[in-house]
C-alpha positions as CSV (number, residue, x, y, z in Angstrom):
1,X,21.6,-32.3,-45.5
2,X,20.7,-28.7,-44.7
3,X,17.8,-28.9,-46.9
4,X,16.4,-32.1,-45.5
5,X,16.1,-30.8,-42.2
6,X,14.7,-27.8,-43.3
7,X,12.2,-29.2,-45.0
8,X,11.7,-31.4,-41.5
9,X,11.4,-28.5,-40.2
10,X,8.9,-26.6,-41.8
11,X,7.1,-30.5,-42.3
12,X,6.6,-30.1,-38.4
13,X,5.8,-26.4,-38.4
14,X,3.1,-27.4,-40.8
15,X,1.8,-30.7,-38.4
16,X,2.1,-28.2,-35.6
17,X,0.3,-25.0,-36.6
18,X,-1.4,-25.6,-40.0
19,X,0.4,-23.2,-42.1
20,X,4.0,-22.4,-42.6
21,X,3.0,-18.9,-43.9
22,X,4.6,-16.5,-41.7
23,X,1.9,-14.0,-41.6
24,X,-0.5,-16.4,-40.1
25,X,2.4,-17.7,-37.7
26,X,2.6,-14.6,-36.0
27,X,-1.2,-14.4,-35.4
28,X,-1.1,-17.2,-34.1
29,X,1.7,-16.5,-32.0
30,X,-0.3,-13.0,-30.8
31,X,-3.7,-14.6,-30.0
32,X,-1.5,-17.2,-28.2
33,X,-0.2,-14.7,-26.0
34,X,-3.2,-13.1,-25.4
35,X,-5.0,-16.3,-24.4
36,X,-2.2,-16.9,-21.9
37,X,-2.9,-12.9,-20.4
38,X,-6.3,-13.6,-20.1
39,X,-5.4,-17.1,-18.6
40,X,-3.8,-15.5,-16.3
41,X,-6.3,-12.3,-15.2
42,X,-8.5,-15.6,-14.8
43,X,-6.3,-17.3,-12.2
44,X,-5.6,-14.5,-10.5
45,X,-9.4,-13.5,-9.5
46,X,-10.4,-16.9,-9.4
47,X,-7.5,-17.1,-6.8
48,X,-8.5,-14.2,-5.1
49,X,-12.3,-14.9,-4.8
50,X,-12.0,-16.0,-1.9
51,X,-10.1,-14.4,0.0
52,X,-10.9,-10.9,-0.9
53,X,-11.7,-10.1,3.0
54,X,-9.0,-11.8,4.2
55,X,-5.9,-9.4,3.9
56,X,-4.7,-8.6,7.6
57,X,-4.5,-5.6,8.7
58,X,-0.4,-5.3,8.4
59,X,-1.4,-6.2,4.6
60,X,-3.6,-3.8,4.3
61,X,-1.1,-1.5,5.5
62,X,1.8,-2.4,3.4
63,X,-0.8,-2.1,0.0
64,X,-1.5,1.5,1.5
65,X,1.8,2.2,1.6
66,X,3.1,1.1,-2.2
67,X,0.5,2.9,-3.3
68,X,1.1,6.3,-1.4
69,X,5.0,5.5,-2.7
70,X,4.2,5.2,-6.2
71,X,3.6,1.6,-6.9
72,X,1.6,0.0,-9.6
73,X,-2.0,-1.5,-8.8
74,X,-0.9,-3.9,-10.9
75,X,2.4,-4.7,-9.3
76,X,0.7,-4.9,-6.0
77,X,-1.8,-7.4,-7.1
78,X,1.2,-9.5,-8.8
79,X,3.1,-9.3,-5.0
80,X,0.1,-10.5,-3.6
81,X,-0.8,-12.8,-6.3
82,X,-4.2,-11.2,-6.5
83,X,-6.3,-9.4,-9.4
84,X,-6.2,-5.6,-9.3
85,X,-9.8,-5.8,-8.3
86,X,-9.3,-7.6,-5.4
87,X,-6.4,-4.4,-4.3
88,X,-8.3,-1.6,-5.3
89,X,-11.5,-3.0,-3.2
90,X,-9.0,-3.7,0.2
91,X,-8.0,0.0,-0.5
92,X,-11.4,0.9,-0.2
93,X,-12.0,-1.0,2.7
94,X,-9.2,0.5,4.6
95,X,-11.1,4.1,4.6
96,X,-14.0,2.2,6.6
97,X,-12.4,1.4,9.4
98,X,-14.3,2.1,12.5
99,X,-17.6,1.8,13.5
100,X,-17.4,4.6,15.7
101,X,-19.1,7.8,14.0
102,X,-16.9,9.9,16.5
103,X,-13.7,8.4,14.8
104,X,-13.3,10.2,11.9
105,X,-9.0,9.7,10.9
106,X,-6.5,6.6,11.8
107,X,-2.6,6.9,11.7
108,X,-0.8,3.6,10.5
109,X,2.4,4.3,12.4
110,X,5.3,2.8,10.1
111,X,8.5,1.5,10.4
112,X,9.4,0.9,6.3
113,X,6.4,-0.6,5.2
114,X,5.9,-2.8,8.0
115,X,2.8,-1.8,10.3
116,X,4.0,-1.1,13.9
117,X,0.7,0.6,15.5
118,X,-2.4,1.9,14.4
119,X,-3.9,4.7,16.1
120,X,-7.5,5.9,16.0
121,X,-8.6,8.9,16.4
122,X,-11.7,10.5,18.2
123,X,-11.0,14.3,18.2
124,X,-14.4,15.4,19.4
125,X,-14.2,13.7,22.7
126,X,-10.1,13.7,22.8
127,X,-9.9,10.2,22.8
128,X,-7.9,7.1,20.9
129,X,-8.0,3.7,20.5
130,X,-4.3,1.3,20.1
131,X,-3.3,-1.3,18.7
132,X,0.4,-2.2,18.6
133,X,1.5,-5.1,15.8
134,X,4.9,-5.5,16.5
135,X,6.6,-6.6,19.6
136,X,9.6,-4.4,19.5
137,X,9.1,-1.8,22.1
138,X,10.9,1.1,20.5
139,X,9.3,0.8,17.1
140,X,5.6,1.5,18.5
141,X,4.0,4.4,18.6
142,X,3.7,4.9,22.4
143,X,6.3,2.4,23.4
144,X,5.5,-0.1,26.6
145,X,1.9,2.8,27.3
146,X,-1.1,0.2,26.4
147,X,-3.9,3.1,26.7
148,X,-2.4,6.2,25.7
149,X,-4.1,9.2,27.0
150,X,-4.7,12.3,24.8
151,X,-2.0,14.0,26.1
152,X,0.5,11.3,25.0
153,X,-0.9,11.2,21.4
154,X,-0.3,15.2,21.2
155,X,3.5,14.2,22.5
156,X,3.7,11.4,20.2
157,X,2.4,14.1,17.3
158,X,4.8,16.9,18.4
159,X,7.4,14.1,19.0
160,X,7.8,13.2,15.0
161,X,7.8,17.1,13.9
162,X,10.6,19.7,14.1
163,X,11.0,21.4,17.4
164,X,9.2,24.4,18.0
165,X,11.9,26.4,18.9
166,X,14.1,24.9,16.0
167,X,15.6,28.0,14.2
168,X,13.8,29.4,10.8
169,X,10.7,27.4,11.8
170,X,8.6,29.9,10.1
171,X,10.8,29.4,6.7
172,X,10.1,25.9,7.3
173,X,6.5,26.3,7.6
174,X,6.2,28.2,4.9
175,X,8.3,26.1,2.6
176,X,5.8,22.6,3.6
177,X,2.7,24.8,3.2
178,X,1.5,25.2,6.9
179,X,0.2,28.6,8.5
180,X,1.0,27.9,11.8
181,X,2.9,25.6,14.1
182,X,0.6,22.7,14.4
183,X,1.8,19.4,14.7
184,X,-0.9,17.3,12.9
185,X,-1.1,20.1,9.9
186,X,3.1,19.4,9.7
187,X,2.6,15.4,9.8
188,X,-0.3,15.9,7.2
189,X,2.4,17.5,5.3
190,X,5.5,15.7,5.9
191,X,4.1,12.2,6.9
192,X,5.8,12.5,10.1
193,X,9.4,11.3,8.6
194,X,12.3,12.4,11.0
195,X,16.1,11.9,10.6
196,X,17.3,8.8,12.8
197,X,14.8,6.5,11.9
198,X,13.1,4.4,9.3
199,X,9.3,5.2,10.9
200,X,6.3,7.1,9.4
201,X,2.7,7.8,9.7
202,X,0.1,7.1,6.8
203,X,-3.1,9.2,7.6
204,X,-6.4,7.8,6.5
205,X,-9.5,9.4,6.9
206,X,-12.9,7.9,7.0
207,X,-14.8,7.8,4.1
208,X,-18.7,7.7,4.6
């Protein structure tokens, strides 16, 4: 009985594939798989064709931010169901992302790796430009201020830094890599992250 149905068996195998050889079944197994990889590559860009310009910019913000934590290109694109393409040329978009010549940085103010406000920054003439994506007062950068003046954004900056007058503050310089008390060189450094809270700033600066 055991022998019938393994000659069934390899009957089939042969109907199925051709050969019963098992040399020539696992080619055929391997170029199978790599049809169905390249199947898939396929999908994904013809998925993403069009709608490579059509990421928000909380999107746009959360691909910034897997990437600045370590995360695959390729495990981005798979989250978004897009080819890696598609991720690497949103990245790029994200460093153009002002008309402005005058506006040469933008801070994506975080809360996890959800985009609370984005702040850009015009240091020649002192000036910034808001806008807030979330509705929960507390999480944005400036709170229930609309049109933040340049005094707010240097609190705001000084606000998500170690006090000044915090003891061994020149240890703590030294150990981030900072010469001096300044609280954009410190953010640059430490991202802004304070104890208390899930919230962060991703710089970007413009790319010509």
């Amino acid at each position: 009985m055991k022998d019938r149905e393994r000659t069934n068996f390899e009957e089939q195998i042969q109907e199925i594939f051709g050969t019963t050889d098992i040399e020539r079944l696992r080619v055929i197994s391997e170029n199978a798989r790599r049809y169905s990889c390249m199947a898939e590559e396929q999908a994904l860009k013809k998925h993403a064709s069009g709608r490579k310009n059509s990421f928000t910019q909380p999107q746009i913000a959360e691909i910034l931010a897997l990437q600045d934590q370590g995360e695959k290109i390729a495990s981005i694109a798979r989250k978004y169901q897009v080819s890696r393409q598609t991720i690497y040329s949103q990245i790029k978009r994200a460093h153009h992302f002002s008309d402005d010549p005058d506006v040469k940085m933008r801070m994506n103010f975080m809360n996890h790796n959800e985009l609370c406000t984005i702040i850009d920054i015009d240091f020649r003439h002192e000036k910034i430009a808001i806008q807030n994506y979330t509705d929960q007062i507390p999480l944005r950068a400036f709170g229930v201020v609309t049109d933040p003046s340049w005094a707010d954004f240097e609190y705001f900056l000084e606000d998500r830094c170690f006090p000044r007058t915090r003891d061994h503050a020149k240890e703590i310089l030294r150990e981030i890599g900072v010469p001096f008390y300044d609280p954009l060189l410190i953010i640059e450094k430490t991202k802004g992250y304070m104890a208390g809270d899930y919230q962060w700033i991703l710089i970007l600066k413009k790319e010509d």
